[in-house]
N, C-alpha and C positions, 0 to 999 in steps of 0.2 A: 443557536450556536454559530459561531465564526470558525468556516475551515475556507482556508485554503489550501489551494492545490499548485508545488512547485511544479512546473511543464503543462501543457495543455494539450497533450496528444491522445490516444484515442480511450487508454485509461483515464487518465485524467479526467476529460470532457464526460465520460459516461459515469463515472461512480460521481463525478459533481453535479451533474444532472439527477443522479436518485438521492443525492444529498440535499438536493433544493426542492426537487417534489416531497421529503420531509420535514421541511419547513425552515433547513437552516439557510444561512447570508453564505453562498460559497465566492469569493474571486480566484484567478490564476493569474500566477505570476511566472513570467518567461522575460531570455535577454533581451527581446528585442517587440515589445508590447505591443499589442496590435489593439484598435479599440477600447473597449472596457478593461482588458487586462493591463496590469499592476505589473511594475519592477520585481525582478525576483527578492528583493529587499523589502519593498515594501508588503508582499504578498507575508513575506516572515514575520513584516509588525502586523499585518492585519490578523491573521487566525490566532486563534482559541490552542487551534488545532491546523497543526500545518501538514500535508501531508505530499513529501515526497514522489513523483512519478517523474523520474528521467534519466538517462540513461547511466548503469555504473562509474561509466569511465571520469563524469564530472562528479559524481557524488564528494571526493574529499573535498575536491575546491567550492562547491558551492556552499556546502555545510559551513566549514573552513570560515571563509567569509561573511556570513551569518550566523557566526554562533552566539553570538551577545544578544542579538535578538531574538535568538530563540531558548533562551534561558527562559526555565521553569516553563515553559510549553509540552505541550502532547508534539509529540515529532512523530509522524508514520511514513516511515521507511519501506516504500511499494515496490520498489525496483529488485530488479534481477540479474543476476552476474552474467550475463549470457555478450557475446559479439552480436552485434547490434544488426551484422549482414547475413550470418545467415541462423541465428537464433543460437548457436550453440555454444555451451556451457562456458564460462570462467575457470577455472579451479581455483578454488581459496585452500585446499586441505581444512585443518581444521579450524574455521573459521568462517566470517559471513558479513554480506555487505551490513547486516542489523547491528551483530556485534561489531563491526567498525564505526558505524553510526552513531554507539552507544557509547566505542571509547573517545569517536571526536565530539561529542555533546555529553561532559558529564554531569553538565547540570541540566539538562533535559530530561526529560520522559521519553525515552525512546520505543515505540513499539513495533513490531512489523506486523503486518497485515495485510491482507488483499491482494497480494503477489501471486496467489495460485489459482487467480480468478483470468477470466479472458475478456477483456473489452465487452465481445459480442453477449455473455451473459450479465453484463451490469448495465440491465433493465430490466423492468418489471414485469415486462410479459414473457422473460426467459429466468428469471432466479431459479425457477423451481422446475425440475427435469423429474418428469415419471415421478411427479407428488414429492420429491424429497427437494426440500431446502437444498441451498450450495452452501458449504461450513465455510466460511470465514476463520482460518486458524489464527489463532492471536499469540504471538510470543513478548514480553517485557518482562524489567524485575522490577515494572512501580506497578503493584496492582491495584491502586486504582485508578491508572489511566490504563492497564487491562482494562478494566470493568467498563469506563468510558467507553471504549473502542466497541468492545460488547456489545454493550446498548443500542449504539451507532449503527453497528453491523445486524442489528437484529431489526431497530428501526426503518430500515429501505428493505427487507425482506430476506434476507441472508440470513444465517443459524450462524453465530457468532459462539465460538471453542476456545477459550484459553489452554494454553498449551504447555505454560511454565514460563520459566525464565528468558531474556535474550538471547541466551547460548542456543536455543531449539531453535531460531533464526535459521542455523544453518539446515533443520531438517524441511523448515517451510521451502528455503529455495529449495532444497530439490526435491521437496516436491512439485516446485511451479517447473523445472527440468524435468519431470517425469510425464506432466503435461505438456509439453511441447517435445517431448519423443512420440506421446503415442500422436500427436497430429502430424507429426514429419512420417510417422509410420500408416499414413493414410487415414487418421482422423477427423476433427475437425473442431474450430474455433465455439460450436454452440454445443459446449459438454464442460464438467466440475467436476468437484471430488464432492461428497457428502458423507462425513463421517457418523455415524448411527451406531446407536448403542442403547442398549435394552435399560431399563430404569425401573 
């Protein structure tokens, strides 16, 4: 599969590197290219699967600019509302940078995902803390580019959760805000959430 990845920072770089140890073609694409990486445009023609990692406050103009191209794509929307200086939160009220991704892409597959993970665990010799998978929550209202996402997130070793709709967007960020209180609050970056449930 073709995913790219918009931005190349330390999300980015790490979930596309468990993306390429599973066999798929990943490039990034940023404004100002270094090496092997792609125009943020061209990075939009290149994937299957594009998947968002950079920071809120460009999210509408980049989308914005890219949306023709990314008609009828998986779009995953990894970012987090938060001030970029010292991590802390956005307020949208009721609402989410997923569901605004959703109304500026209507002809997309919008998903979010992967936001409640931490760089330091997307590799493979940390997915799994004290035996349990890290959940990958999944929110969209195409299910089956849920399902895709699934697959994908269960493929590099993560427990991939569909969660409902776009709207539960806004409960993913905060929970990636609830993961960055408890590490402001003496933490640390190599911990997840794993949701578990009897079957």
């Amino acid at each position: 599969m073709d995913i790219s990845f918009i931005g190349a920072g330390n999300v980015a770089s790490s979930l596309g590197e468990m993306f390429v140890q599973a066999g798929h073609h990943v490039k990034y694409g940023t404004p100002t290219p270094k090496g092997e990486q792609l125009s943020v445009s061209e990075a939009c023609d290149f994937g299957d699967i594009v998947c968002f990692a950079i920071p809120y406050s460009v999210m509408n103009e980049v989308l914005t600019a890219n949306k023709n191209s990314l008609k009828d794509k998986i779009v995953v929307d990894i970012t987090n509302v938060i001030h970029l200086e010292d991590w802390s939160p956005i307020p949208l009220g009721e609402d989410s940078s997923g569901e605004q991704t959703s109304r500026l892409l209507p002809e997309s597959k919008v998903v979010k995902a992967f936001n409640t993970i931490f760089a330091d665990v997307m590799k493979d010799e940390k997915r799994i803390i004290n035996g349990q998978k890290l959940t990958v929550f999944i929110a969209s209202d195409d299910l089956e580019a849920s399902g895709t996402i699934k697959k994908l997130s269960d493929s590099i070793g993560f427990e991939g959760l569909i969660v409902g709709g776009i709207k539960n967007a806004r409960y993913l960020e905060a929970i990636a805000h609830l993961n960055i209180a408890i590490l402001s609050a003496g933490g640390t970056t190599d911990a997840g959430f794993a949701y578990l449930q009897r079957k």
